[in-house]
C-alpha positions in Angstrom: -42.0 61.5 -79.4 -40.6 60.6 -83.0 -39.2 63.0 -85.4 -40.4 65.7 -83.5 -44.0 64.7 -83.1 -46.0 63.3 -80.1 -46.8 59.7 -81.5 -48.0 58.6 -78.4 -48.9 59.3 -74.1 -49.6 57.8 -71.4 -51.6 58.8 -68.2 -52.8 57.7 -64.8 -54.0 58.5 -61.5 -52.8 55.7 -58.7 -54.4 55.1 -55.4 -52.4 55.8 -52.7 -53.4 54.8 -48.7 -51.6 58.5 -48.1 -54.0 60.7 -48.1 -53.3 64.6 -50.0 -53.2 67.1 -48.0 -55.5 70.1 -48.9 -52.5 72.4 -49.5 -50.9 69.9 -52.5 -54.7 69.2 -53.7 -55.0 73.3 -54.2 -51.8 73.2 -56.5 -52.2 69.9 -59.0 -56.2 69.5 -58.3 -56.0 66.3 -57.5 -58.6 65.1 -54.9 -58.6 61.9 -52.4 -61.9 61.4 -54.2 -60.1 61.1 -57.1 -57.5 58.5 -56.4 -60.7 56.4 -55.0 -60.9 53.2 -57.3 -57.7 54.1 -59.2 -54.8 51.3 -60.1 -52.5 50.5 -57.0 -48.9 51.3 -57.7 -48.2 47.9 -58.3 -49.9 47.5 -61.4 -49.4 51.2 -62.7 -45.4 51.2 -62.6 -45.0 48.6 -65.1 -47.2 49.7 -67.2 -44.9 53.4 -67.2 -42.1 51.2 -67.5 -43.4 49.5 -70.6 -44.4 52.8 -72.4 -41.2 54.2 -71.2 -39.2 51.3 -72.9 -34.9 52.3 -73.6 -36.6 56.0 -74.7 -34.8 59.4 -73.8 -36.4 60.8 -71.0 -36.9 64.9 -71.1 -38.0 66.6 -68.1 -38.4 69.7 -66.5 -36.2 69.6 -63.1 -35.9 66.1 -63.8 -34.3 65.6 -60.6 -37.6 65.7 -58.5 -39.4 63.4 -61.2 -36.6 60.8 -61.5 -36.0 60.6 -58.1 -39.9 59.5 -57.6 -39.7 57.7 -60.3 -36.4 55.1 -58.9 -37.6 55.0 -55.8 -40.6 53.2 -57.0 -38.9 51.3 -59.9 -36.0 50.1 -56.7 -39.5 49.8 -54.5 -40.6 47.4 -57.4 -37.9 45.5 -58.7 -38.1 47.3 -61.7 -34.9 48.3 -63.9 -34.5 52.0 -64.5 -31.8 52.4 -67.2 -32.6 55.4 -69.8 -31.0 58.7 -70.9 -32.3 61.9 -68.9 -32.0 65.3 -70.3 -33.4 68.2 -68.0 -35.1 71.3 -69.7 -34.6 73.1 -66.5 -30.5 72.8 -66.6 -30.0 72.8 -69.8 -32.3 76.2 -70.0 -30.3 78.1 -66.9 -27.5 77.6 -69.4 -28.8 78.7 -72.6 -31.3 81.3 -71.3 -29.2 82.8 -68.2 -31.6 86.3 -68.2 -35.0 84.7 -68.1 -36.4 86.1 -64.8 -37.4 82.2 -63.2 -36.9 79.0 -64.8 -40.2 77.7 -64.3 -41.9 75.5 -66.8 -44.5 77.7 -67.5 -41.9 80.7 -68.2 -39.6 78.6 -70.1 -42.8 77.8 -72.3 -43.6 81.3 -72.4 -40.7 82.5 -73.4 -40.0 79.6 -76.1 -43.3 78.8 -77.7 -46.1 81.3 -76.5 -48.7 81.5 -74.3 -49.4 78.7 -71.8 -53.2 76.8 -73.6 -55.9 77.9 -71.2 -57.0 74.5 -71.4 -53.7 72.9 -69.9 -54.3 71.7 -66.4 -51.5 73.3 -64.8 -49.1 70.8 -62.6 -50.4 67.5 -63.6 -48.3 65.6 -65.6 -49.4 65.3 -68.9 -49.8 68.9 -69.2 -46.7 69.0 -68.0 -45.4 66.8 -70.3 -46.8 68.0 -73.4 -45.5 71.2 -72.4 -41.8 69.4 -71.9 -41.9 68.3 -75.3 -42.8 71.8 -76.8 -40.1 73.0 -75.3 -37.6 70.6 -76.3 -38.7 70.7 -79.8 -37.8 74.6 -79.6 -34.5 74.0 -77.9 -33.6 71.4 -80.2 -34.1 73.9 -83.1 -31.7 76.5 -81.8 
């Protein structure tokens, strides 16, 4: 994002020799099928690390993401040095009567309903929901 607009995304599925288990596959959609003939990890992480460059990073419990996301940089070799700001903290703080401080309620409650398009739990729904909400949050 500059000046408030998306200028730019980046998305990827990765093969992993881990297979899904049904039970995750039933919440993101993603399928073993799926990750068949996809990028190895190996060649996907720099690439993120590339788009990613010395930006801010905004994410929604950014704990869980982060934490994947260094283990594989460390895993790697790759540096992992940018600014982190968490919609989920920083919205238990400004927002302390919403009912649950899921994305998808934080969205609600922010910007409107949820596009029936979005495909809930993957991340670049997930991001481009992020960045509606921090545009909001940044406003007030």
């Amino acid at each position: 994002m500059e000046s408030n607009q998306i200028v730019s995304e980046y998305q990827s599925l990765i093969h992993v020799d881990v297979p899904i288990p049904r039970h995750v596959s039933r919440i993101h959609g993603i399928t073993n099928d799926m990750l068949a003939g996809q990028p190895e990890p190996e060649k996907v992480f720099p690439e993120v690390k590339n788009f990613m460059a010395d930006s801010v990073l905004i994410a929604h419990n950014a704990k869980f993401d982060i934490g994947f996301l260094r283990s594989e940089f460390n895993r790697l070799k790759l540096s992992f040095t940018n600014q982190i700001f968490c919609t989920l903290e920083i919205s238990r703080r400004r927002y302390p009567r919403l009912s649950n401080y899921k994305l998808e309620t934080l969205y609600r409650h922010l910007v409107g309903p949820v596009p029936a398009d979005a495909q809930r739990h993957r991340a670049l729904a997930d991001a481009r929901m992020v960045a509606a909400v921090w545009m909001v949050m940044g406003r007030k």
